[in-house]
N, C-alpha and C positions, 0 to 999 in steps of 0.2 A: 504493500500500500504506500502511495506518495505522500510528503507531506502534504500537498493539496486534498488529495484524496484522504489522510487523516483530520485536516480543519473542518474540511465538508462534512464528517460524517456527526461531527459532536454535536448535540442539540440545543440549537437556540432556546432556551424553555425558562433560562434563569434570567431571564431580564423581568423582573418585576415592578410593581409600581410599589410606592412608599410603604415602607414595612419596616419591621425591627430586624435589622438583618442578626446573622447568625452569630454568635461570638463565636469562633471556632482560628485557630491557626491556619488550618487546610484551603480560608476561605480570604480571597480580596474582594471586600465587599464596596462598591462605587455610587457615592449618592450623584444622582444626574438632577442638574437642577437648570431649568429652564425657564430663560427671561425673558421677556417678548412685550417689544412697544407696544404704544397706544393704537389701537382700531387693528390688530392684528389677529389673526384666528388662530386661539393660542389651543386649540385642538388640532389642526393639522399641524400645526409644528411639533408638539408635542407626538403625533404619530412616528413624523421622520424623526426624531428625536431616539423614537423607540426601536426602529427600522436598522438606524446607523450604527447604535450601539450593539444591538442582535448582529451586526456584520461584524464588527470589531470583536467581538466576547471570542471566539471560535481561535483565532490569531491570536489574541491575548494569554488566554490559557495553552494555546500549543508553545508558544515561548517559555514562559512562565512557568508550567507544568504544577498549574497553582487553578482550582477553581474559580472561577470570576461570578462574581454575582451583581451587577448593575441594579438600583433602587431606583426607580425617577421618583422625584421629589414632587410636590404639587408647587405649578408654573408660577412665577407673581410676576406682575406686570411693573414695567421702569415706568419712571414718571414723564419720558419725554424720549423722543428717536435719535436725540443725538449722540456723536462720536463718542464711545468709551473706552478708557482705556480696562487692563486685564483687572487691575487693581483697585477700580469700581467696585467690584463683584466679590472681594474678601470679607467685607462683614456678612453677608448675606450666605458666604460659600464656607466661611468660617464655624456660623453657627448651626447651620445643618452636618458640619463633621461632625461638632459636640453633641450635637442629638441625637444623630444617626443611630451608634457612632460610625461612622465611613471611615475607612482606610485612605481615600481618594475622592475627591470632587470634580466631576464633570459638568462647566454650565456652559450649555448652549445658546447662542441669541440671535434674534435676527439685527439687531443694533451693528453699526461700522466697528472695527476695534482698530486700534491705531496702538504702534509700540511705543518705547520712548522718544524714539525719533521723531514720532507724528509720523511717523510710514503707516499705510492701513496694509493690514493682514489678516489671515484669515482664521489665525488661530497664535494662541500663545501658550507657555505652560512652565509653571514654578516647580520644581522640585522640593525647593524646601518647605512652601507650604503644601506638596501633594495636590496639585488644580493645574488643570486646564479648561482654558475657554474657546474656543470654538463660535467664529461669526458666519451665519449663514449667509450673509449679505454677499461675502467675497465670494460664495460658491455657487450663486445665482446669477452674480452679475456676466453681463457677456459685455464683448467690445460694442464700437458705437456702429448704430445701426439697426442690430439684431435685437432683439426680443429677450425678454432675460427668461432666463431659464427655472422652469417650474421643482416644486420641492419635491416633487414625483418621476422628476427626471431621472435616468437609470445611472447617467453622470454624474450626477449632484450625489445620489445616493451612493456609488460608492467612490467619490471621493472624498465623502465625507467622513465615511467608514474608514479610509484609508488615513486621513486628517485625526481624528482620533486614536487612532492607535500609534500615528504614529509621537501626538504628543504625548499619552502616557508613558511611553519607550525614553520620552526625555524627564519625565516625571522620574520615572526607576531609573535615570543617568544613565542612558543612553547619547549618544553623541551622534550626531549626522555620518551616517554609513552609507551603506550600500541598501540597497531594496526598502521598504517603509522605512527607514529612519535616510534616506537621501533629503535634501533640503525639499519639501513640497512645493510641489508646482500641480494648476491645477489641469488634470490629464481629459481629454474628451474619449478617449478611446479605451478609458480605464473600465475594466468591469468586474475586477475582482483588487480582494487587497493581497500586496506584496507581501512577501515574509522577511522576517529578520535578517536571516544568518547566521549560520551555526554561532559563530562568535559572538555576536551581539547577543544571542538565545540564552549562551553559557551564562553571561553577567548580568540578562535580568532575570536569571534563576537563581542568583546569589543573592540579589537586591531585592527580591519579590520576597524572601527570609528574614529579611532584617526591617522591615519594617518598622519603624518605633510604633511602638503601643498605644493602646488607647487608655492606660491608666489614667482615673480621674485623683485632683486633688481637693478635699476642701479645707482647709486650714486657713491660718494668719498669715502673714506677711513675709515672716522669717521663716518658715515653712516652704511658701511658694515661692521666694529667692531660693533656696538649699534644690526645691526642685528643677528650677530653671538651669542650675549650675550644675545637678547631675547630668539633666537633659542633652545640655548642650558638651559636655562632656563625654559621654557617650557615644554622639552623633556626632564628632568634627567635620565630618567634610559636609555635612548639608548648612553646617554654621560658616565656615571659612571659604567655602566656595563661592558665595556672593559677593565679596569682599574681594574677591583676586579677579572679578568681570567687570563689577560698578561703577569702581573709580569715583566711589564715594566724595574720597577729599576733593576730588572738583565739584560735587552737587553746588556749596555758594554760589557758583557762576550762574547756575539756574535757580537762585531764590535772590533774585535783587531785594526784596525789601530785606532782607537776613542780612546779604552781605551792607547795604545802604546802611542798617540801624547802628553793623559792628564799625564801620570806616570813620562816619560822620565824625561820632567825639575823639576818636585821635587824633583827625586832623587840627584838632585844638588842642590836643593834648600835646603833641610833640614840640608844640612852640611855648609851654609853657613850665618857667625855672621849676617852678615847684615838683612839675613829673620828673623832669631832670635830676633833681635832688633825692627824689625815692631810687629812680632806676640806677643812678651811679653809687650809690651808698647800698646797694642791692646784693646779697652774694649769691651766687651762683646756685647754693643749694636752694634758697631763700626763692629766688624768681622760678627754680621749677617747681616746686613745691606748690607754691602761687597758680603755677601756670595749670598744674597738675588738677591742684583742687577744683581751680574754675573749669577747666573743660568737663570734668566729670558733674559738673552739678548745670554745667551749661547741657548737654548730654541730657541727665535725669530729667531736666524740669521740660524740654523740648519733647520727650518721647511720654512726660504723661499729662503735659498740657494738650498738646495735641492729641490724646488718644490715638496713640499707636498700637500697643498689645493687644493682642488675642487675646481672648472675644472678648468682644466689649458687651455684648448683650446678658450674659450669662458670668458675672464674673465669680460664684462660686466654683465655675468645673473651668478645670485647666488639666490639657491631655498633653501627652508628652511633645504630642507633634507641634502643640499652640507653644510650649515653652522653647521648641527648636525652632519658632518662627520667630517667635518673641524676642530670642538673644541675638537672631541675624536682623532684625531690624536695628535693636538696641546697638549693634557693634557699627551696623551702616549708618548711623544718627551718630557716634562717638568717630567714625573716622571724616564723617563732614565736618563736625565739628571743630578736630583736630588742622583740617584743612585749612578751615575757615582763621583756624590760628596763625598758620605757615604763612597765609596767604597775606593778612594785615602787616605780622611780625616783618615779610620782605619788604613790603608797602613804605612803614617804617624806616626799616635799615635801609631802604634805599634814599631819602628823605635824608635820614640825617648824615650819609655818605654824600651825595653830590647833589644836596638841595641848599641843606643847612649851611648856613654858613660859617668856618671854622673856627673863628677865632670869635662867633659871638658869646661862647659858652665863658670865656675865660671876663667876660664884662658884667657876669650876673655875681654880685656877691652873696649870694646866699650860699653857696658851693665854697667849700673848705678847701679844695683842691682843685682848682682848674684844668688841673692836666686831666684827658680822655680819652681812654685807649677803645680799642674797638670791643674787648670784653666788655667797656663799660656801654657803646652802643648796645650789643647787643640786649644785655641785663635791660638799657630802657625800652629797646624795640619790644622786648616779649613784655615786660611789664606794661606797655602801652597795648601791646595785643590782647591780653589777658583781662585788659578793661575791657577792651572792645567787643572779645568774643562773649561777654557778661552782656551788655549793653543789648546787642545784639539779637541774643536769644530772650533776652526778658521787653524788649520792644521792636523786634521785627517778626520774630520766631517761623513759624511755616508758612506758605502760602497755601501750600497744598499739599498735605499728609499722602495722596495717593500718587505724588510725586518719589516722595520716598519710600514707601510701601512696592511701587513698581519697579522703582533701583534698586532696592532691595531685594526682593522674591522675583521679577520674572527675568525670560529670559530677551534679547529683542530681538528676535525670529523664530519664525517656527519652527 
């Protein structure tokens, strides 16, 4: 028997609708949650819905060699048809893991989905928080001219089977390969979905095993910090790996009012004796320490003013996977931050290398010692930055939480 001939024979039967799925190890169970704008017939979507994923289950489990059980959710409707990004869809995809409880989140929509580029695409998918999204918009649409293509189309259906499977393949860390994990493009002549790869099949049978769990916690505070830090100790690579794609410490460049709130008071700060007199009388252990404390509480009060953590709806239950989401956002908001330090502190030091003027420091008497070596710039540059990245976060702070939430968890292609 072929492997074609082994996907074909397994029975589509386990896609269900909303249920309490099984607790069992043997079983990856997938809540499928489906969004669907205003004045849209959120029954036929919800069919292909059920159609795409019944194609994809078959494929699933022959890699995996793992039972699949798909849940669709009951649909809710957005409050408007415009562009969203993946990161829209996390509180909503969030708290149906916790209730589930789901291994994995699939939301489907017919809504544009755009990555962080602002590219529109057809599908995205996070590994660390276990989701992918899926826009049917991109799989209907045709070039100009033609007629866009119906949800019944034999096309659309499986390339959208093909599309899902192959972003849970990057869910279980999977990487652009050969056959369903090759970069998607959308096929007209497609009528069945591609397979893995022996290779690729080995390492999502290793990854389909490790799953983190669905333990709940409910405790205090010091409780769920001890559990965030097992959590994310446990799982490094789903914590560290967003960090080495994001290129976090440049996010300031894209929150002008953040970076605007940290620059403004240094640029009066640097002209004035007084900061001069803290940052040269500064010692070295002294300004990192400084520097240290403020980025960590500039960090804390930005990821819980904003409400960043998992779930925010339910905050008595926190599963292991919310606390390995929780510490890659938390580290992605700690290395902007950090950036956002680097980035004034040069600001700075470049300012008082070939702005300042040299010999005006030696005419301020307030300074016992005139003479200024560049240890001592730098001591003012970070003590000047270290105001700022304060300043900053307590009067610019985020614009847009699902700015950071989308650096952080996805990925920007499909």
């Amino acid at each position: 028997m072929t492997d074609g001939d082994a996907r074909a024979s397994r029975p589509a039967n386990t896609v269900t609708d909303s249920t309490a799925p099984a607790a069992t190890d043997e079983v990856i169970n997938v809540g499928v949650v489906v969004a669907y704008t205003p004045e849209t017939d959120s029954e036929s979507l919800r069919r292909f819905v059920r159609r795409a994923v019944e194609d994809a289950e078959s494929e699933m489990e022959h890699a995996t060699g793992v039972e699949w059980r798909f849940h669709i959710e009951e649909p809710f409707r957005l409050s408007d048809d415009e562009t969203r990004r993946p990161s829209d869809f996390l509180d909503e995809a969030s708290l149906r893991m916790v209730e589930g409880p789901y291994d994995l989140v699939v939301v489907v929509t017919n809504a544009a989905l755009t990555s962080r580029r602002r590219k529109a695409v057809p599908g995205l998918s996070s590994s660390v928080s276990r989701m992918a999204v899926v826009s049917v918009r991109r799989l209907t649409r045709t070039s100009r001219g033609r007629p866009s293509r119906d949800l019944d189309d034999e096309t659309v259906r499986w390339n959208a089977a093909t599309l899902v499977v192959h972003l849970l393949g990057h869910v279980l860390g999977a990487d652009h390969d050969g056959g369903v994990m090759a970069p998607f493009r959308f096929d007209e002549s497609r009528r069945e979905v591609p397979s893995f790869g022996e290779k690729t099949e080995s390492r999502l049978r290793r990854r389909a095993n490790r799953l983190p769990g669905q333990e709940e916690l409910v405790h205090g505070r010091l409780q769920r910090f001890a559990f965030h830090v097992r959590s994310a100790l446990a799982h490094p690579r789903q914590v560290l790996l967003p960090l080495a794609r994001n290129r976090a410490p440049l996010l300031p460049l894209s929150l002008p009012k953040l970076a605007t709130a940290a620059v403004t008071p240094t640029l009066v700060l640097v002209f004035s004796a007084e900061t001069w007199d803290v940052g040269v009388h500064m010692t070295s252990a002294v300004a990192g320490g400084f520097a240290l404390v403020s980025v960590l509480a500039a960090t804390v009060y930005l990821t819980l003013i904003q409400r960043l953590f998992f779930p925010r709806k339910e905050k008595r239950i926190l599963t292991e996977q919310m606390a390995v989401v929780n510490v890659a956002v938390f580290l992605t908001v700690l290395a902007a931050v950090i950036g956002l330090f680097v980035m004034v502190g040069l600001l700075m030091l470049g300012i008082e290398l070939f702005i300042f003027p040299q010999d005006l420091i030696t005419n301020w008497p307030t300074l016992e010692n005139p003479e200024v070596g560049f240890v001592d710039l730098l001591h003012t540059s970070a003590f000047i930055s270290t105001v700022g990245v304060l300043t900053g976060s307590l009067a610019g702070g985020l614009e847009s939480r699902t700015v950071v939430r989308h650096l952080a968890l996805f990925s920007d292609r499909p």
